[in-house]
C-alpha positions in Angstrom: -22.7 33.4 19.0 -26.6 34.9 19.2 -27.7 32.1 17.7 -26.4 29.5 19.7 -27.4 31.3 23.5 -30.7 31.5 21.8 -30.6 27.5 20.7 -29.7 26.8 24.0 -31.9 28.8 26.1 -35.0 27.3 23.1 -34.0 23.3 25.2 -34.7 24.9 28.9 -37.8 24.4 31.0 -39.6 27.6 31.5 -40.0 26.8 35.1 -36.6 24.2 35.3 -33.5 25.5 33.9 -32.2 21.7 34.5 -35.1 19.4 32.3 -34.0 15.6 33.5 -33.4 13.1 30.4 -37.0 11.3 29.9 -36.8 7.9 31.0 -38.9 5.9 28.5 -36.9 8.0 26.0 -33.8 6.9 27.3 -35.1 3.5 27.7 -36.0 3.2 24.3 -32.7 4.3 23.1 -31.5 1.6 25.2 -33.5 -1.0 23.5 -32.5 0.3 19.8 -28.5 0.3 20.7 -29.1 -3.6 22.3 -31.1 -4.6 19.1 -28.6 -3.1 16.8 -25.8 -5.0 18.9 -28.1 -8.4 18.8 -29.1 -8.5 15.0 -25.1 -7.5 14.4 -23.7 -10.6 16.3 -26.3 -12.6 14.9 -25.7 -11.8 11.1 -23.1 -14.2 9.4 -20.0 -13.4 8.0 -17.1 -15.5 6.7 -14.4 -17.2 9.1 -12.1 -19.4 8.5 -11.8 -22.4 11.3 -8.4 -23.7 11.0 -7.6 -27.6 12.2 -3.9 -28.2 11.7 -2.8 -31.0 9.4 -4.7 -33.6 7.2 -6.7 -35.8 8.7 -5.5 -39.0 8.9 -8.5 -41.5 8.8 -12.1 -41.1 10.4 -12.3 -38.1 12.6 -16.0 -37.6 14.2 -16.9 -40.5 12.4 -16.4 -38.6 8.8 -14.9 -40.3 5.9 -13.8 -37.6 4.1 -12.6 -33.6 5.5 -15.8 -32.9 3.5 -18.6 -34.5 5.6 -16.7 -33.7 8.3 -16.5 -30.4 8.3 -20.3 -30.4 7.0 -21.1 -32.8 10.1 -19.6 -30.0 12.7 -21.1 -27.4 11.1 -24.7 -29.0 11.4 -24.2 -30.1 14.5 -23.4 -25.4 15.6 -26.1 -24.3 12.9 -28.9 -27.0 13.8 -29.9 -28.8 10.2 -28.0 -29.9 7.5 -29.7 -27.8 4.9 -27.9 -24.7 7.0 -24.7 -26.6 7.1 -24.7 -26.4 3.5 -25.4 -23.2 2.9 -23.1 -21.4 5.2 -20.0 -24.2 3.8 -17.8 -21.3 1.3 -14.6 -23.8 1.2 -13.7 -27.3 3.1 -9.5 -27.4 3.0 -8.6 -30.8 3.4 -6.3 -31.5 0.3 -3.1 -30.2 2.0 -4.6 -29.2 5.7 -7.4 -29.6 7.5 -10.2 -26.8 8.0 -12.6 -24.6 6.4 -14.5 -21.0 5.6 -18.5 -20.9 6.6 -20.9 -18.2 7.3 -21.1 -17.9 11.4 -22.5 -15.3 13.4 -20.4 -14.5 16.5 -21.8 -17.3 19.3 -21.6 -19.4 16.3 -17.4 -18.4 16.6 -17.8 -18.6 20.1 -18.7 -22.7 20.2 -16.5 -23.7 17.5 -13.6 -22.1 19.2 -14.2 -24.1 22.1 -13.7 -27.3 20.0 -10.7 -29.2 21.0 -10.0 -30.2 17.2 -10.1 -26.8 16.2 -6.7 -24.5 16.6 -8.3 -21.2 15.7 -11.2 -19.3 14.0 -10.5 -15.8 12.5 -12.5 -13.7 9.8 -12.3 -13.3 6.8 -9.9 -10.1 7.0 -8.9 -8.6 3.6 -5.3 -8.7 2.5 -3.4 -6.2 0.2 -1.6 -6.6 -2.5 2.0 -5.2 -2.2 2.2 -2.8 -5.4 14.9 -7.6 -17.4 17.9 -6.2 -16.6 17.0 -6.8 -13.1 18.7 -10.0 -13.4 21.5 -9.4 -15.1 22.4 -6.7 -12.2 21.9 -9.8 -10.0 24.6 -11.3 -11.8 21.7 -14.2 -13.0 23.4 -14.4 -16.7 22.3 -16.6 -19.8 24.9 -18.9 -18.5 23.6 -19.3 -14.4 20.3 -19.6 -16.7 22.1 -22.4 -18.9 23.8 -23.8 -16.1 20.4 -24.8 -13.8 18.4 -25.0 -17.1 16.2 -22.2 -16.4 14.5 -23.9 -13.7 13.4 -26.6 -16.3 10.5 -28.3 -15.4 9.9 -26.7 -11.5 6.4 -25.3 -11.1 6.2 -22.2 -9.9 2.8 -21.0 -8.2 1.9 -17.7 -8.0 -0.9 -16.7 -5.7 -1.7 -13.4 -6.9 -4.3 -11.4 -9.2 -4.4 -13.8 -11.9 -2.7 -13.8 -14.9 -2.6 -12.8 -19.4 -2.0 -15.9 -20.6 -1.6 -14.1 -24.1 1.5 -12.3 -23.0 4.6 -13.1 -25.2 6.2 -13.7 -21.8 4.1 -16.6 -21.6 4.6 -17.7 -25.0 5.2 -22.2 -25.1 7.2 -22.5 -27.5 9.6 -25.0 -27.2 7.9 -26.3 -23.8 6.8 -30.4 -23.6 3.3 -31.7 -22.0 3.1 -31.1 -18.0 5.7 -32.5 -15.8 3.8 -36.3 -14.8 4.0 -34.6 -11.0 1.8 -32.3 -11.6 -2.1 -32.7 -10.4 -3.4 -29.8 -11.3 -6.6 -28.2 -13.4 -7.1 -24.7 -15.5 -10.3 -23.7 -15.4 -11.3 -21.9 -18.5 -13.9 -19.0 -18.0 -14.6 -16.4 -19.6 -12.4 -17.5 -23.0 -9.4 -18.6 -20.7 -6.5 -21.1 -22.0 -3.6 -22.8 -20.3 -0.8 -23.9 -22.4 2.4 -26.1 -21.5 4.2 -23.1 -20.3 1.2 -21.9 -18.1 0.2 -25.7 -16.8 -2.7 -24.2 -14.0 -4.9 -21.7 -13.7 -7.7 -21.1 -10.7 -9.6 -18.4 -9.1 -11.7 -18.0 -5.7 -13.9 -15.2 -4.8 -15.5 -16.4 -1.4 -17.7 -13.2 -1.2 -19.1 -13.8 -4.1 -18.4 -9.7 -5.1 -17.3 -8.2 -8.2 -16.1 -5.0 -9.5 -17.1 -4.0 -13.0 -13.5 -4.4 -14.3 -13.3 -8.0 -13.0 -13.5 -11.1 -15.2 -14.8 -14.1 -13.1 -11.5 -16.4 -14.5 -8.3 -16.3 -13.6 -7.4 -13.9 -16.2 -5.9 -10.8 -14.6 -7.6 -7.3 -14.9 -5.2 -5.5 -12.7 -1.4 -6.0 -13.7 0.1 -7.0 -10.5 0.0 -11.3 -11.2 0.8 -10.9 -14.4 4.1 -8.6 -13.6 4.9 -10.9 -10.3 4.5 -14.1 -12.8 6.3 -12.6 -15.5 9.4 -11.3 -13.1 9.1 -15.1 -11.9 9.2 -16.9 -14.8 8.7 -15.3 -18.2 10.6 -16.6 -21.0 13.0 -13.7 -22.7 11.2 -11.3 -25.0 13.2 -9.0 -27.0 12.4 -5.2 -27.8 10.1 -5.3 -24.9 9.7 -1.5 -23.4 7.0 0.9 -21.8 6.1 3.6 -24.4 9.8 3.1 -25.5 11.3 3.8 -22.4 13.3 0.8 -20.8 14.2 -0.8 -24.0 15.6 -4.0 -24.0 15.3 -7.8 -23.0 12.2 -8.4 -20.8 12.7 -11.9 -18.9 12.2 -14.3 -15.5 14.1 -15.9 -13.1 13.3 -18.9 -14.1 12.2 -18.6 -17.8 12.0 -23.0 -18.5 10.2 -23.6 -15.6 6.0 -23.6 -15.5 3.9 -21.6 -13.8 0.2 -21.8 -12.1 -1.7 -19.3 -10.7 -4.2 -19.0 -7.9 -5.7 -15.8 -8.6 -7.4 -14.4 -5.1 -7.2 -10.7 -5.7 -10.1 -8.5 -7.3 -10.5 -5.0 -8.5 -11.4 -2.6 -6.2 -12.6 -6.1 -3.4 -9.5 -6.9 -2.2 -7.9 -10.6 -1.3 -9.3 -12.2 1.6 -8.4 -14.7 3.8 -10.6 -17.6 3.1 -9.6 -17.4 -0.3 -5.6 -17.1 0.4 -6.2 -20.7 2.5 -8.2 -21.6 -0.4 -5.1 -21.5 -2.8 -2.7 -22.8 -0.4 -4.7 -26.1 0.0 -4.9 -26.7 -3.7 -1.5 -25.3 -4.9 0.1 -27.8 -2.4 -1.6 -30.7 -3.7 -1.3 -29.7 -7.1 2.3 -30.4 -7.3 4.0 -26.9 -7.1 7.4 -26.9 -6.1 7.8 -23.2 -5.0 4.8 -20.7 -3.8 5.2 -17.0 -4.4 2.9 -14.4 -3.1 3.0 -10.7 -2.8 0.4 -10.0 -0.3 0.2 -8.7 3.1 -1.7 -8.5 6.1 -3.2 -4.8 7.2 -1.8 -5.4 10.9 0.1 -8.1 12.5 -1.5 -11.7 13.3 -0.2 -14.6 15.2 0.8 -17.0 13.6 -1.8 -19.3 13.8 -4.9 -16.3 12.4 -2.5 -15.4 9.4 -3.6 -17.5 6.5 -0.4 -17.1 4.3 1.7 -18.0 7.4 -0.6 -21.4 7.7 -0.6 -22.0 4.9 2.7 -21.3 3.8 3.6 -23.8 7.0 1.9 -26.9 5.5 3.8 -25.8 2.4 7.2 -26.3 3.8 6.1 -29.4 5.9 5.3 -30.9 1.7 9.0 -29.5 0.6 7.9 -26.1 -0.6 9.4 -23.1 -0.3 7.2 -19.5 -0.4 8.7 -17.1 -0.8 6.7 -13.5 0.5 6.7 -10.2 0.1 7.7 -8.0 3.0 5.5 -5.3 2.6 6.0 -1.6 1.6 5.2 0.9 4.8 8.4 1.9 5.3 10.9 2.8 6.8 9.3 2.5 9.7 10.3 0.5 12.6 8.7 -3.3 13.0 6.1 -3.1 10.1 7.4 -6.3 8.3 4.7 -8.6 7.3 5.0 -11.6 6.1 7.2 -12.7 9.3 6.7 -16.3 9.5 9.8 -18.1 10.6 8.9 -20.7 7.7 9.0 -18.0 4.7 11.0 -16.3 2.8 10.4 -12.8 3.7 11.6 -10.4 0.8 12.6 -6.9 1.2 13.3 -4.4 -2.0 16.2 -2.7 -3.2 17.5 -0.5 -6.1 19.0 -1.7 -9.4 21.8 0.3 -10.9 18.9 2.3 -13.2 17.1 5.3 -12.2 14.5 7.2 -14.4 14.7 10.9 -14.3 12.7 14.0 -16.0 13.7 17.0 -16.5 11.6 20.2 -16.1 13.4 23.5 -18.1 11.8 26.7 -17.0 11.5 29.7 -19.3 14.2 31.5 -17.9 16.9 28.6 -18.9 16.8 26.8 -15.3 16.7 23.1 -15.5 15.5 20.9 -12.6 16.4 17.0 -12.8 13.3 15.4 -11.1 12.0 11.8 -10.8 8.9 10.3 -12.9 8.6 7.7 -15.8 7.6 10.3 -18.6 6.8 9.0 -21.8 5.1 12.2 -22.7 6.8 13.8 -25.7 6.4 18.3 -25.5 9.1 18.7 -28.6 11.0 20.9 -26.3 8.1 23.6 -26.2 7.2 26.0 -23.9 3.9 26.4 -22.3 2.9 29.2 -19.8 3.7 27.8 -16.1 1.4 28.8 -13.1 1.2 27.7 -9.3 -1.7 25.1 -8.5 -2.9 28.4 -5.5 -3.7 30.9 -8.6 -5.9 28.7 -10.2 -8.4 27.8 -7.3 -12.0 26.8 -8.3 -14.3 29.0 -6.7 -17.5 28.2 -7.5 -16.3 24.8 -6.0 -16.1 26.4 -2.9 -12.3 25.9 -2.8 -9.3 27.8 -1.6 -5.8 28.3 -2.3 -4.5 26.6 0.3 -6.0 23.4 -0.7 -6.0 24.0 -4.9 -2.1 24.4 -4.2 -1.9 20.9 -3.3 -4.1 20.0 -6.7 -6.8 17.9 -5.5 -9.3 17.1 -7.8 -12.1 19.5 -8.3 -10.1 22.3 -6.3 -8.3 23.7 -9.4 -10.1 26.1 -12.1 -9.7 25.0 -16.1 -10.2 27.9 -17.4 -6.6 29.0 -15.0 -5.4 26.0 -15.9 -6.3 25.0 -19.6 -2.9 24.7 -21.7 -0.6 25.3 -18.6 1.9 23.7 -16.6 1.1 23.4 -13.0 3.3 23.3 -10.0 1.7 22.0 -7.0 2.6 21.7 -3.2 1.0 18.1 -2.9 1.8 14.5 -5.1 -1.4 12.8 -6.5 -1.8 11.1 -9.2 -2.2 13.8 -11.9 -6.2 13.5 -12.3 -6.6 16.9 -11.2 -4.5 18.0 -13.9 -6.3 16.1 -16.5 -10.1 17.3 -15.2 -9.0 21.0 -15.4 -7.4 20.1 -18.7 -3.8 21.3 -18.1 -0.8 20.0 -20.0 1.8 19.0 -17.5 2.6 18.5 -13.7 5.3 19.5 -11.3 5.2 18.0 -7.7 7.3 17.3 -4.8 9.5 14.7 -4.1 10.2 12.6 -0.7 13.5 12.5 0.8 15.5 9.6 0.0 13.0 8.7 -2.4 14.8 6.2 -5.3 11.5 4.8 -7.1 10.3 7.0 -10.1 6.4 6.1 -11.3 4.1 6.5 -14.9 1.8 9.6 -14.9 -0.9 9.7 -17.3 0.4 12.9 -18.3 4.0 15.3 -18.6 5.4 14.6 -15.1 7.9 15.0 -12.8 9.0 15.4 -9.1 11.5 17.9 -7.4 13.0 18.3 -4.2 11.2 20.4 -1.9 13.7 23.4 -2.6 13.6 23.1 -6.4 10.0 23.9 -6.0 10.6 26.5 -3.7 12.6 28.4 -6.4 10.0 27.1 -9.5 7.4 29.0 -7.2 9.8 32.3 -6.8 10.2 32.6 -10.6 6.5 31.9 -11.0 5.7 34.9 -8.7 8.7 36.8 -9.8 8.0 36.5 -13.6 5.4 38.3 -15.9 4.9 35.2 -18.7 6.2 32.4 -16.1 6.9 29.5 -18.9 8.4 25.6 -18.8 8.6 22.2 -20.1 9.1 18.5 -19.1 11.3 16.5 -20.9 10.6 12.3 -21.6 12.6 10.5 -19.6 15.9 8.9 -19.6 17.6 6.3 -18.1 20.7 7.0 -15.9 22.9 4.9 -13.9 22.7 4.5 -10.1 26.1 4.3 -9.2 25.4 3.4 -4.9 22.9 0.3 -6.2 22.1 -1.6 -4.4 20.1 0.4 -1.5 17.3 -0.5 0.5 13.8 1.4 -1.4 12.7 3.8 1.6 9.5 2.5 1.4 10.2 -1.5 1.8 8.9 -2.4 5.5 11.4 -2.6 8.1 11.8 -5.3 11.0 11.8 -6.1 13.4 9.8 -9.1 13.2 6.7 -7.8 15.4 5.8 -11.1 17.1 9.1 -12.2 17.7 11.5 -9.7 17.8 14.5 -12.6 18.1 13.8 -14.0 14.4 15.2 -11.5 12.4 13.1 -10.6 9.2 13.8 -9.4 6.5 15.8 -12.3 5.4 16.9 -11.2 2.2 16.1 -7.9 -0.8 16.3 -8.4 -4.6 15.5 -5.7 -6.4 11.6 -4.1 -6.4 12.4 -0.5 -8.0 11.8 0.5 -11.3 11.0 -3.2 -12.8 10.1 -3.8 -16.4 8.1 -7.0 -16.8 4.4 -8.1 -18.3 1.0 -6.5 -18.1 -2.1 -7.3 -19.6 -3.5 -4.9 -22.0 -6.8 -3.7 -20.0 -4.5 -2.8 -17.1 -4.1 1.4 -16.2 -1.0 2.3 -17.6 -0.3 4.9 -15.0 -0.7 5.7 -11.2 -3.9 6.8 -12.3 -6.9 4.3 -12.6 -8.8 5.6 -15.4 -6.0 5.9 -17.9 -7.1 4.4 -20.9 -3.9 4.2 -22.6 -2.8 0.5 -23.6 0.9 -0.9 -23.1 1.8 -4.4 -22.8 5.1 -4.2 -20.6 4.7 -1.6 -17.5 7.2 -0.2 -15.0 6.6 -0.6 -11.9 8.1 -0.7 -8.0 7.1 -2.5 -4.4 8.2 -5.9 -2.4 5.6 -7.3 -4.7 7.8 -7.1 -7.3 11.2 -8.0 -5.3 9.3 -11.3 -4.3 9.2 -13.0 -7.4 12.8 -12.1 -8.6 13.3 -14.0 -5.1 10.8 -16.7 -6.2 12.7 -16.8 -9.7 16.1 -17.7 -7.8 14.6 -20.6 -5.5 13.3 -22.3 -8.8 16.8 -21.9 -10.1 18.1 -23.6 -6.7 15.3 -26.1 -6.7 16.3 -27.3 -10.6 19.6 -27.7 -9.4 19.1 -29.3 -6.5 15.9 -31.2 -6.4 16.1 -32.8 -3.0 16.6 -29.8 -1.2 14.0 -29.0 1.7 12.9 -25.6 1.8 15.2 -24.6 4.7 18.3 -25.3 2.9 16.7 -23.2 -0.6 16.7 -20.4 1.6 19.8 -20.6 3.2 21.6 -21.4 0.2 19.7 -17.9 -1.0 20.4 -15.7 2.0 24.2 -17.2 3.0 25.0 -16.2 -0.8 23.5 -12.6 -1.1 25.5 -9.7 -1.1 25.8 -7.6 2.6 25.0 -4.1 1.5 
């Protein structure tokens, strides 16, 4: 406290214990925080200026959405050669408006445009991280019966897609419907085939993470499970690291499948892009749109790009089908609330994955995880994440107890199992080169997820008695046992973390409409993608379990095609009434 009375008294005026604030300092600061503010709402960023349906005819005197849109934008920016440059997309294939550079009065004057509806940025999106469908009750014969959803494109607006899956395998698939319109663009080695029919990919920042492929090839995982739960044909023997073993098929396995891929490593999905794929995919012929992605907060209607676009969708006879976002089980955090979608909750299938952890003493604890990790039933000395703080890293054991990376000691941890107070992804583990990891559960909790490394997750008590033998044992041991499959007998449930209504812009439309199951999926994944929660596992595996609304969405998606191969005059509305009026209440 010296210190600071004598840091204090060090400011004061020998002769004026109260020195007044310079005024041509405080002036200047003035200027800086104005300037900062000015060159800010002058610098250009991305919005999207939305203008309702297709034009029909000359509007402005344009022939085409094209010059149109490049005619209003020189007439804001001042010169045609700016026009140009700040143009990132012109929508006028299935609606009308487009993505430019604008600095904020820029905003200001188009939004003041009778034509125009609304101008929003260019706001990142999120992506919403089998026997599925025979607990469904979608058997080879409902498959036989609507052939598969023969010849129904589905689009997927997504991450992007392995086209060398076996899921996506053509054998036994004609030429293109003669509907369909639309193009694969092949970069970066990438090939369509006749069960894959489109590929495209949009990036309208122009910013890549060193894992991304500029095609629509997916790096990531999530398109190619979503397209795979969707519409993969059957593959037998299919499993992840041998756990899960069995069939691995779609919804829809006859029907085709194009993808939009908006969604980048470690860049996000944005909105200008989203549009981007709407416009095509609705002129390309699709005949149901699915997309797992989400807002970060709510819009209205009119500044949420999935819910425009998704609207000109249905006005052309298509149905999209969304995902409804996974921050429960909170109240009113749906997205994906449109009246016009189909808004997809997750649930449980009558499988859950458990791992067992057997302490040294004989004790067995059944937890939750996806291990694949084989210990041969041995042994290995057990210690609490708190006695194996990293020092020299400044840390303590209140915070190595929780294992954050960096915080834990290898030299305390080398060759052990560790218990820890917190859930991560195991990394900590792995950097102090421990063997195994025992966390804590949630309540409710029914998903179980891969670790790159022996896993599994207790309740809260069980780790308050794994800690007791710790301290209460002089050669604390235990082990982790790979996982097995055992029946959920209360399946279906609601997964505690699928969003909850209701909807938060209009409380009277119920959303939700419908759940299909999102917990513990087995489906497609493209070889380059982690095979575990953690990112830089290196490990390979060509199926991958995994859980969200993202993955409910598509089994969703999957059972419109069925309905819309059945039925091929059926509007959108009656696809998902027929869908919801026919679910089980659970």
């Amino acid at each position: 406290m010296r210190h600071q009375i004598h840091l204090h008294r060090s400011l004061r005026s020998p002769r004026n214990h109260t020195r007044m604030p310079n005024p041509r300092l405080l002036a200047l600061l003035y200027l800086i925080i104005a300037f900062v503010m000015h060159c800010n709402s002058q610098e250009r960023k991305v919005h999207v200026v939305y203008m309702g349906e297709k034009p029909r005819g000359r509007i402005f005197g344009a022939s085409t959405p094209y010059v149109m849109h490049c005619s209003m934008l020189e007439k804001v920016l001042g010169s045609t050669a700016a026009a140009k440059e700040s143009l990132i997309y012109s929508y006028g294939k299935s609606f009308n408006g487009f993505a430019a550079k604008l600095t904020d009065e820029e905003v200001a004057r188009f939004a003041e445009i009778e034509e125009v509806v609304s101008v929003f940025p260019n706001t990142m999106f999120e992506l919403h991280t089998t026997r599925s469908w025979d607990f469904l009750g979608f058997t080879r014969s409902h498959v036989r019966r609507s052939r598969g959803g023969q010849d129904v494109i589905v689009g997927i607006i997504d991450s992007g897609i392995w086209p060398e899956s076996d899921s996506f395998n053509d054998k036994g698939f004609g030429p293109p419907p003669a509907k369909w319109k639309g193009t694969c663009q092949t970069n970066e080695n990438f090939t369509c085939n006749n069960k894959i029919i489109g590929a495209r990919y949009y990036n309208s920042r122009d910013v890549y993470s060193p894992e991304d492929i500029q095609s629509p090839r997916d790096s990531q995982g999530h398109g190619t499970h979503t397209a795979a739960i969707a519409a993969g044909i059957k593959v037998s023997g299919a499993s992840y690291y041998g756990l899960a073993m069995g069939n691995a098929r779609g919804g829809a396995p006859n029907a085709r499948l194009s993808v939009y891929k908006v969604c980048w490593s470690g860049v996000g999905c944005y909105a200008a892009d989203i549009l981007a794929a709407f416009d095509d995919a609705i002129a390309d012929g699709v005949d149901i749109l699915s997309i797992s992605i989400g807002a970060p907060y709510a819009f209205q209607y009119w500044e949420d790009p999935v819910a425009i676009g998704s609207f000109h969708a249905m006005k052309r006879g298509i149905l999209t089908s969304a995902s409804a976002g996974n921050n429960g089980p909170d109240r009113a955090v749906v997205q994906n609330y449109s009246p016009w979608l189909l808004t997809v909750a997750a649930s449980s299938i009558d499988r859950r994955f458990v791992s067992q952890l057997v302490l040294g003493n004989g004790q067995i604890y059944t937890g939750s995880a996806i291990n694949s990790f084989d210990l041969n039933g041995t042994l290995f000395p057990l210690t609490w994440g708190g006695d194996a703080t990293n020092y020299s890293a400044n840390s303590i054991s209140e915070i190595s107890s929780h294992c954050y990376p960096g915080t834990l000691d290898s030299k305390k941890v080398e060759g052990k199992i560790v218990l820890c107070e917190g859930r991560s992804d195991g990394s900590a583990i792995i950097m102090a080169n421990g063997v195994g990891v025992i966390m804590p559960s949630r309540p409710m909790d029914n998903l179980a997820a891969p670790f790159p490394l022996p896993s599994t997750l207790i309740s809260t008590e069980n780790i308050t008695e794994v800690f007791d033998y710790i301290t209460s044992s002089n050669n604390p041991e235990a082990t982790i046992l790979v996982s097995e499959e055992v029946e959920d007998t209360v399946a279906p449930t609601a997964a505690y973390f699928s969003s909850r209504g209701p909807n938060p812009i209009a409380p009277d439309i119920l959303k939700p409409d419908l759940s299909a199951p999102g917990v513990n999926i087995v489906a497609a994944w493209p070889p380059i993608g982690r095979a575990s929660v953690y990112d830089q596992d290196t490990r390979s595996t060509k199926y991958f379990i995994d859980s969200g609304t993202s993955i409910s969405c598509p089994h969703a998606s999957g059972a419109a095609a069925h309905v819309k191969a059945a039925h091929p005059s059926w509007s959108p509305a009656a696809i998902k009434s027929a869908l919801m009026t026919t679910g089980k209440h659970t």
